[in-house]
N, C-alpha and C positions, 0 to 999 in steps of 0.2 A: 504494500500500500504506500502510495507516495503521498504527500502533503504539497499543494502548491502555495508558493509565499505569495501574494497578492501585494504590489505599495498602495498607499492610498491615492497615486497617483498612474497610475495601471486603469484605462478606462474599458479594459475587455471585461463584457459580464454585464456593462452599464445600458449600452446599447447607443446610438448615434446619437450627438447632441447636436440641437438646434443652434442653426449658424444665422443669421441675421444674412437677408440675399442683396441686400444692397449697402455695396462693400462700404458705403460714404461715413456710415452705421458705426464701422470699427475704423474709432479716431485713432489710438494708440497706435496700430497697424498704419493707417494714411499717415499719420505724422512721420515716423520711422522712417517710410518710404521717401515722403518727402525732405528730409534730413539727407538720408543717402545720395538720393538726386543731387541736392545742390553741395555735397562734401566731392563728387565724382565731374559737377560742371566747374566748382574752383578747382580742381585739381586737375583738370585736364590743363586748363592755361597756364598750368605753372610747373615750372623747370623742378625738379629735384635737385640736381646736381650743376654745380658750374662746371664750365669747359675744363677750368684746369684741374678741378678736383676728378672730374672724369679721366683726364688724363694721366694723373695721380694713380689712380686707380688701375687702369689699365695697365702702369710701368709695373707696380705691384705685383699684378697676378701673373704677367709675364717674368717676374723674377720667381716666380713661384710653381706654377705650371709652365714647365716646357716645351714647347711646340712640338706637337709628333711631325710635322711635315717640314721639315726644313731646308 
């Protein structure tokens, strides 16, 4: 006989819950997404790295990994 541990957060047993169909409904959800949105459109306009630190970087990994083609 086996015993199944259940958490209280395990919603098999409970059956579907009702979702609300008009998504405008779930603010927390819209907010989130909108947050993402606009973290991903200032982020596109903007550099991470300057030229010379990418260059930087570059000399680095080349002192580090060796070119198999040489």
């Amino acid at each position: 006989m086996s015993i199944k541990i259940v958490s209280s957060t395990d919603r098999a047993g409970q059956g579907p819950r009702r979702v609300p169909d008009n998504r405008r409904t779930r603010h927390h959800l819209r907010e989130l997404c909108d947050e993402v949105l606009a973290s991903y459109r200032a982020a596109k306009s903007y550099d991470l790295f300057a030229d010379d630190e990418r260059n930087e970087a570059r000399a680095i990994l080349a002192r580090i990994v060796p070119l198999a083609h040489n």
